[in-house]
N, C-alpha and C positions, 0 to 999 in steps of 0.2 A: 901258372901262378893263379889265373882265374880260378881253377878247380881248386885249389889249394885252400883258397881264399873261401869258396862257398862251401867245404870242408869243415873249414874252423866254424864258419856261421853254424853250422847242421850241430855239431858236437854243443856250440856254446846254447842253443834253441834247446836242445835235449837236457840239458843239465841243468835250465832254467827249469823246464819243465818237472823234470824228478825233486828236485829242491822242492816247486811249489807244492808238488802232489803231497812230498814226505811231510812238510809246513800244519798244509789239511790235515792229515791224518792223526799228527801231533796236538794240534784245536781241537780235533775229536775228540781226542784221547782225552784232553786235560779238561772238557767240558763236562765228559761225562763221570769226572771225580769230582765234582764240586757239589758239595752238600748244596742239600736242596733247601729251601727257604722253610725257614722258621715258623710255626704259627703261634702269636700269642693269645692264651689267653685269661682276662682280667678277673679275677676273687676277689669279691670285695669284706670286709666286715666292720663294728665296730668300736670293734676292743682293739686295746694296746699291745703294742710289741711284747710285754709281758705276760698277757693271757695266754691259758691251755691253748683259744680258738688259733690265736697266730702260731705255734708249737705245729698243730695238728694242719692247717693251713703248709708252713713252710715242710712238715714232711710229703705232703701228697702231692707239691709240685714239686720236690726232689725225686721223688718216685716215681712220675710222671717223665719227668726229663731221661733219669735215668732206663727207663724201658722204654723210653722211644727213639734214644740216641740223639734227644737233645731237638725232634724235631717239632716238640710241643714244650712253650714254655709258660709254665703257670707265672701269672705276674703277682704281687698280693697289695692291695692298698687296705690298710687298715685304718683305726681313727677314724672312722665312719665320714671317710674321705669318697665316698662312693653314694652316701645317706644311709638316714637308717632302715632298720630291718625291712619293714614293712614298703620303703621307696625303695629299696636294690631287690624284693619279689615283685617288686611291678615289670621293673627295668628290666631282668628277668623273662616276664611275661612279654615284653612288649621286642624283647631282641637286644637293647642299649646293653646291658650289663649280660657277659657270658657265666659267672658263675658268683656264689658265694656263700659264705656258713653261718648258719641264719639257725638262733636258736628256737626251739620248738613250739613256742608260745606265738608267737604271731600267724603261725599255719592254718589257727584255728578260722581265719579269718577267712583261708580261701578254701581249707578241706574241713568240715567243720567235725568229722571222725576223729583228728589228731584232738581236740580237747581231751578226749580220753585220758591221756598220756596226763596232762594238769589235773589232774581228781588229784584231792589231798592224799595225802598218806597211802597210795596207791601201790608202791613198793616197796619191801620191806629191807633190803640192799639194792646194793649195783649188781649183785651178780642174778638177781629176778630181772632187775631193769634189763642185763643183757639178752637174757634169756627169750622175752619178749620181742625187742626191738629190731635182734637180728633176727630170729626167729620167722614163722607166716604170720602173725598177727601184724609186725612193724614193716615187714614186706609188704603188705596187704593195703595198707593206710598210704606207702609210699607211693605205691602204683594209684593211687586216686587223684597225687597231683597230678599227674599228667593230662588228665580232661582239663587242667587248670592252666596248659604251657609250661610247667613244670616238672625238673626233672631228679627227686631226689636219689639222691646214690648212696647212701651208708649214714648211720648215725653216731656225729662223735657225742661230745659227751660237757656239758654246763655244770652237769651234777646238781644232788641234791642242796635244795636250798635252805637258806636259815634268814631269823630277822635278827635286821640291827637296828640301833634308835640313839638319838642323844638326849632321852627324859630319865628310864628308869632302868632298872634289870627287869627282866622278862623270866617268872620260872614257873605261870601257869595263865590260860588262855586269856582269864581276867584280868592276868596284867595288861594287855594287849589293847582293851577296849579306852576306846577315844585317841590313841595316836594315831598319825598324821603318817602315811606309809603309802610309799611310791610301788606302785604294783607294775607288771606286764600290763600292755595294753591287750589284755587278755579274760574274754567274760569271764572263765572258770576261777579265773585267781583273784578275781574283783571280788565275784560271789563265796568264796573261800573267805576272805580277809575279812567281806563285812560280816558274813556271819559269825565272825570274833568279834565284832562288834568295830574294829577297826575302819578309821576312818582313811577309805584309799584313793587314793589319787595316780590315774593311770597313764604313765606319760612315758616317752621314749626315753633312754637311758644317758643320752648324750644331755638333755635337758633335766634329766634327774641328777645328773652329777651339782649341777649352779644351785639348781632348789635347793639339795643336800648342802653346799658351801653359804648358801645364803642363810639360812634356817629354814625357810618357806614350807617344806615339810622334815620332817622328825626322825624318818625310816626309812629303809626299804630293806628287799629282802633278795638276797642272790646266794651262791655257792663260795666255800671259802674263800677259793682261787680267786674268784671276782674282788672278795673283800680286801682281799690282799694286794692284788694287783691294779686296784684303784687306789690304796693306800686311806680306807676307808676310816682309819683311825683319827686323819684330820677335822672330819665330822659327827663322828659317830663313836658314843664314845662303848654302845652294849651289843654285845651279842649274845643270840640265844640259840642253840643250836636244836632247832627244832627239825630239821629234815623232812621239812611238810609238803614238800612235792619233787619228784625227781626232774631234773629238766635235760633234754638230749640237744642237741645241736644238727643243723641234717647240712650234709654237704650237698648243693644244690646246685645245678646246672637250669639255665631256660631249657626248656625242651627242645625248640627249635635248634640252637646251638650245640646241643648234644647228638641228636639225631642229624646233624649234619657233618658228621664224624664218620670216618670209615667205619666200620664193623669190629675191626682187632683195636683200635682205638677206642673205642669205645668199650671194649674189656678190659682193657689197661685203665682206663678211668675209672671205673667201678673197683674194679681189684685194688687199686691203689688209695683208692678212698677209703673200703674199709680198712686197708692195713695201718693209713692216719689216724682213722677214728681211733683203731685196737689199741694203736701207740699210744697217743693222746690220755685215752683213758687208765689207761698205767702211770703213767707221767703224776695225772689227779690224783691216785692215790695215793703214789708214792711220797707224792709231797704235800697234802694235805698236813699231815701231823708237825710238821717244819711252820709249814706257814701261821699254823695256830699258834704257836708259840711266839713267831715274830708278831701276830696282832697283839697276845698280851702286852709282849715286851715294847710296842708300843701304847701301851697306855689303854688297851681295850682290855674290859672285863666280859668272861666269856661265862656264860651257865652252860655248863656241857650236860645234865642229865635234869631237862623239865620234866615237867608233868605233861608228858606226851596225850595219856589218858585223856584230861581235860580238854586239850588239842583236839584229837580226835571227835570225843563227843560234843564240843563248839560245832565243827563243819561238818557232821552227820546231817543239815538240811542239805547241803549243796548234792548230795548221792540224790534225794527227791527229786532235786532241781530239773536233773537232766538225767530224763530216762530212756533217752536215745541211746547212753552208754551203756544200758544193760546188759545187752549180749555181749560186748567186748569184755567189759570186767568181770565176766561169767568166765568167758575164756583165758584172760589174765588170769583170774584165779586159778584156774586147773589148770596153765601152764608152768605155773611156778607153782606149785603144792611138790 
């Protein structure tokens, strides 16, 4: 009976034991299928759910997810819930903010070769501007932020800009002289404006919107899509479609935070950002001519064909101004001829 007895012990000891072993190896199993953690990371800008930037924005973190299987998520706060431009490139520099899409005019501040790009009447379409930007000249300029902690990866697209005002129509440069015009806080565009004689007042955009609502100043000047998608008709009652400077948008990583990316991660971000920008920039075109029509039909009168000429030879001192840009627009020029 004893034997019998320490029998069933042996058997019942052995079946505990294959149980527990079969238990582990089942833990193994189901530990080593469990998706691995998430990494997010935060885009900031300052435009609305409306804008190209948010458009171009929400494809490169769909692109992103999607070729990584989800293990990188771009987050996006826009409304300039992050600050503006010029405080999310610090943030940037400093590590706080991992990325965001920051148009081309405040660059000037930290690489001071992106002014180039602001020279009035610099390109004569978007498909020069492409030409360039993606090209070694706009490769070329991007690579200088990075002495700066910055990291840009592809250029979407702001597009070219026009003025609007609530005093008069605008259909030659002389119209232009003595109003009251919110500019980029940006030398080249300051120096552009006043040498129209125009009186500019250079302030961040989230504080141009109150000025513009309050009267305090009379203008400013951006790309349809902005005018549209601020609903610029509540203040402003003229447009003049002058196309006096093209403006790009760079999608922008800190450096530090990029270069802490794996290696095929880091080609996936690049590739997907220019595939945003390509988008993005299609998107502006396709719907510029829509949206002109809904600023009429809101109560905005548009001059679509000035006296560019006049334009032109107004801001002919700004090329004197800055003759650091001579070589480039040597080469902008015979890369677009």
């Amino acid at each position: 009976m004893k034997k019998f007895n320490r029998l069933i012990a042996i058997v019942i000891t052995l079946t505990l034991v294959f149980s527990l072993t079969a238990c582990g190896k089942q833990a193994a199993s189901d530990t080593s299928t469990e998706p691995s953690k998430t990494t997010v990371i935060k885009l900031g800008m300052t435009i609305n759910e409306q804008d190209s930037f948010y458009l171009c924005a929400k494809k490169f973190s769909d692109l992103v997810k999607e070729k990584t299987n989800g293990a990188y998520d771009i987050q996006l706060f826009p409304n300039s819930a992050l600050g503006d431009e010029r405080t999310m490139l610090e943030s940037m520099q400093m590590g706080t903010l991992d990325a965001g899409i920051i148009t081309s005019g405040p660059f000037i501040n930290f690489v001071p070769e992106f002014g180039v790009f602001d020279m009035p009447f610099l390109f004569p379409d978007n498909a020069a501007a492409y030409k360039v930007l993606d090209g070694e000249i706009g490769k070329e300029i991007l690579k200088k932020l990075e002495a700066k902690d910055l990291k840009g990866l592809a250029y979407a697209e702001r597009g070219f800009r026009n003025l609007t005002n609530s005093v008069r129509a605008v259909k030659t440069a002389a119209d232009v002289k003595g109003l009251k015009v919110r500019v980029m806080q940006n030398e080249v565009y300051i120096a552009a404006f006043e040498a129209m004689g125009v009186n500019s007042v250079p302030m961040a955009w989230t504080e141009a919107l109150t000025a513009l609502q309050q009267g305090t100043i009379q203008g400013q000047e951006n790309p349809v899509n902005v005018i549209h998608a601020y609903k610029m008709w509540d203040s402003q009652k003229h447009v003049t479609m002058t196309r006096h400077a093209y403006a790009a948008a760079v999608i922008t990583f800190g450096l530090k935070k990029f270069n802490s990316l794996p290696a095929d991660i880091q080609k996936i971000f690049s590739e997907s950002a220019q595939e945003a920008a390509e988008y993005e920039r299609a998107w502006v075109a396709e719907n510029e001519t829509k949206q002109m029509a809904e600023l009429e039909a809101n109560g905005m009168s548009i001059v679509k064909d000035p006296d560019l000429d006049s334009f032109k030879a107004a801001v002919k001192p700004v090329y004197d101004k800055y003759p650091q840009y001579n070589d480039y627009i040597v080469r902008i020029n015979a890369a677009i001829k």
